[in-house]
C-alpha positions in Angstrom: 41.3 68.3 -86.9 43.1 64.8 -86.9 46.2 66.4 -86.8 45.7 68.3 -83.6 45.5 65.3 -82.2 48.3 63.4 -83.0 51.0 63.3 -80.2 53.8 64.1 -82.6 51.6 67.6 -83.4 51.6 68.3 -79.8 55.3 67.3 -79.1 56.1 69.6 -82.0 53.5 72.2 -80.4 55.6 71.4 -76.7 59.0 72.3 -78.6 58.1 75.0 -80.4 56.5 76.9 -77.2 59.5 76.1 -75.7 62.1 77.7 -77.8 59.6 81.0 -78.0 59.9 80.8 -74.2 63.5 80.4 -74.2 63.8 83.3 -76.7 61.4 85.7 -75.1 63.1 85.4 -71.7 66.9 85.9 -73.2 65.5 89.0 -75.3 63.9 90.2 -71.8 66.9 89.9 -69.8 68.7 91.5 -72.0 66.8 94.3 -73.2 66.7 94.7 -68.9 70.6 95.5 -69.4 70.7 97.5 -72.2 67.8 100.0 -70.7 70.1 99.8 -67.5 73.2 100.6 -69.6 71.2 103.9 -71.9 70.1 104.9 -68.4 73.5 104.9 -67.1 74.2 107.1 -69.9 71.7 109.7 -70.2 71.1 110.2 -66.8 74.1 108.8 -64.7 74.1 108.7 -61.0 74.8 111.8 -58.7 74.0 114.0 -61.0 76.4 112.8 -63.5 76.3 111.2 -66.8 78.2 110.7 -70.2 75.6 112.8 -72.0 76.3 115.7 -69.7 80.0 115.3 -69.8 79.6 115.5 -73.7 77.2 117.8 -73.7 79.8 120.3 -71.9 82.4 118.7 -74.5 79.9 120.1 -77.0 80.4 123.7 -75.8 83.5 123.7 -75.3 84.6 122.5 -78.0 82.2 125.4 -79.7 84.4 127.5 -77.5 87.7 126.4 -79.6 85.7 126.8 -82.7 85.1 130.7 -82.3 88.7 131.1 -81.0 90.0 128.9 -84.1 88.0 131.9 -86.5 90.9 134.2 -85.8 93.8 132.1 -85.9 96.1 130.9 -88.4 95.1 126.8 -88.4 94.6 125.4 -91.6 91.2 125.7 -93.2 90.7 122.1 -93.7 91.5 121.4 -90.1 88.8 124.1 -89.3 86.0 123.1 -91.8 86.9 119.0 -90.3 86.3 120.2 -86.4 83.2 122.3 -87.4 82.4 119.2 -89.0 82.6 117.0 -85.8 81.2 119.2 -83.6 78.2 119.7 -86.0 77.7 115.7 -85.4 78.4 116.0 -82.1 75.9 118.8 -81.8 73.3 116.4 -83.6 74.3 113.2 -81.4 70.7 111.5 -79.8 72.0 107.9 -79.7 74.8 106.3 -78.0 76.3 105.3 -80.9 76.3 108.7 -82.5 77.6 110.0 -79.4 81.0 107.9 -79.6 81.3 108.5 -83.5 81.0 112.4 -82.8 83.1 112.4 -80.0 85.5 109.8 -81.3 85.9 112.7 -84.7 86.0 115.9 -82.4 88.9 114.4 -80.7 90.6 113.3 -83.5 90.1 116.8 -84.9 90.9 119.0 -82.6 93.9 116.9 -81.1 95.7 117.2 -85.1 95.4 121.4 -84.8 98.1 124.2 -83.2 96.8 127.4 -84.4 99.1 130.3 -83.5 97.1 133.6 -82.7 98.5 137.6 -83.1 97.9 138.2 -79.2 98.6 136.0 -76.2 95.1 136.9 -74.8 94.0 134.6 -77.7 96.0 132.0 -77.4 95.7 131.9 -73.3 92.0 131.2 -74.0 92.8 128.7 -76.4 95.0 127.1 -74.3 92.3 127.4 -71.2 90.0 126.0 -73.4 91.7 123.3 -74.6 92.6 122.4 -70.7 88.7 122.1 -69.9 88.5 119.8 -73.4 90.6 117.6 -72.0 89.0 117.4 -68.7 86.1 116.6 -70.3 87.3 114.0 -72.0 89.0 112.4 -69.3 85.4 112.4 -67.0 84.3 110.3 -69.9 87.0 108.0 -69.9 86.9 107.4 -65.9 82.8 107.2 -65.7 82.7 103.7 -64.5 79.4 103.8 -64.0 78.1 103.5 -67.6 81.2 102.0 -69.1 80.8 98.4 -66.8 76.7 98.5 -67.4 77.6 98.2 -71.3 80.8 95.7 -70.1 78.0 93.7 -68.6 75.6 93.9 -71.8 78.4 93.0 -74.3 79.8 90.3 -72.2 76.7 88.7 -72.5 76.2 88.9 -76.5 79.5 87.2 -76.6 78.4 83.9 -75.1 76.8 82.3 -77.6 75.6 83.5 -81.0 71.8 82.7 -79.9 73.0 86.2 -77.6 74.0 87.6 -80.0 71.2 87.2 -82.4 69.6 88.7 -79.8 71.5 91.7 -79.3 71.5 92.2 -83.0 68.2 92.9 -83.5 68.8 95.8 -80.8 71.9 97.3 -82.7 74.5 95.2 -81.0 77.1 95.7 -78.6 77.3 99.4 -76.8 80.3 101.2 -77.5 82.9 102.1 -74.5 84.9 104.7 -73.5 87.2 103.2 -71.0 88.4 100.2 -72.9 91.2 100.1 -71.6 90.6 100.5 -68.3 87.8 97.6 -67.5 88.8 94.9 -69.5 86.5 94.4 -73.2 
C-alpha cells in the first residue's frame, strides 16, 4: 500500500498510461487505413475492385488453360500455369492475391503454344488479349493502389510505425509501383 502512494509510483503510473495511449491511438489510426485500403480492394468504388479484376483474371486465365490442353506448349510450362492459377483460384488475402497473380503472369507470359487449327490459336490469341486487359485494369486502379501508398508511407516513418504495422502483416503490396511513387 505504501508504494501506491509514493509520487515516483504515480509518475511511473502517469508514463506508463501515457505510452499505452500513445500506442493505442497510432495502432487505431492505422488499422483505420488498412481497413480503408482492404476495402478499396474487395469492393472498390463504382462497381470496381482489384478482387473483381482478378477474379475475371482468374477465368480467363482458366480459359488459356483449356485452350493450352490441345496445344503443343511444354508440359512444364502447363503443369507451372495450372499451378498459378490453382493459387490464384485459392487467393482470400491481399497478399495471396499479388503472389498468385504475380506467378500467373510470370507463367503464362514465358508460353507460345502453337495449335493444328487457326480457330484454336485465334481464341488463344483473343484470350490472351482479354488477359492482358485485365492485367492492365489492375495496374491503373488508383483507387486501391494510393490507399495502401498512404498505409505504407506511414509504417516508414518511424520504426514505432512500423512495429505497429507488423503486428498487422506489414506493408500492403501494390500493383502500380511504378506509377505512384513507393
Amino acid at each position: 500500500m505504501k508504494r501506491l502512494k509514493k509520487r515516483s509510483t504515480a509518475a511511473l503510473v502517469l508514463v506508463l498510461a501515457a505510452v499505452l495511449s500513445v500506442l493505442c491511438g497510432g495502432s487505431w489510426k492505422l488499422n483505420q487505413i488498412r481497413a480503408a485500403a482492404e476495402e478499396a480492394f474487395f469492393h472498390g468504388t463504382a462497381g470496381f475492385s482489384m478482387q473483381d479484376d482478378l477474379l475475371e483474371l482468374r477465368e480467363t486465365g482458366y480459359n488459356l488453360l483449356r485452350l493450352l490442353e490441345g496445344s503443343d506448349a511444354d508440359e512444364g510450362g502447363k503443369r507451372a500455369a495450372a499451378n498459378a492459377w490453382a493459387k490464384l483460384d485459392e487467393a482470400s488475402t491481399i497478399y495471396e492475391y499479388k503472389a498468385a497473380h504475380d506467378g500467373l503472369s510470370s507463367a503464362f507470359s514465358g508460353l507460345s503454344p502453337s495449335f493444328g487449327d487457326a480457330a484454336a490459336q485465334e481464341r488463344w490469341d483473343r484470350q490472351m488479349a482479354s488477359f492482358s486487359e485485365y492485367e492492365s485494369h489492375l495496374r491503373f486502379d488508383s483507387y486501391y493502389d494510393e490507399k495502401a501508398a498512404a498505409y505504407n508511407r506511414l509504417l516508414e516513418r518511424d520504426p514505432l510505425t512500423r512495429a505497429l504495422g507488423s503486428l498487422s502483416g506489414g506493408a500492403l503490396p501494390r500493383w502500380a509501383n511504378e506509377r505512384i511513387g513507393k
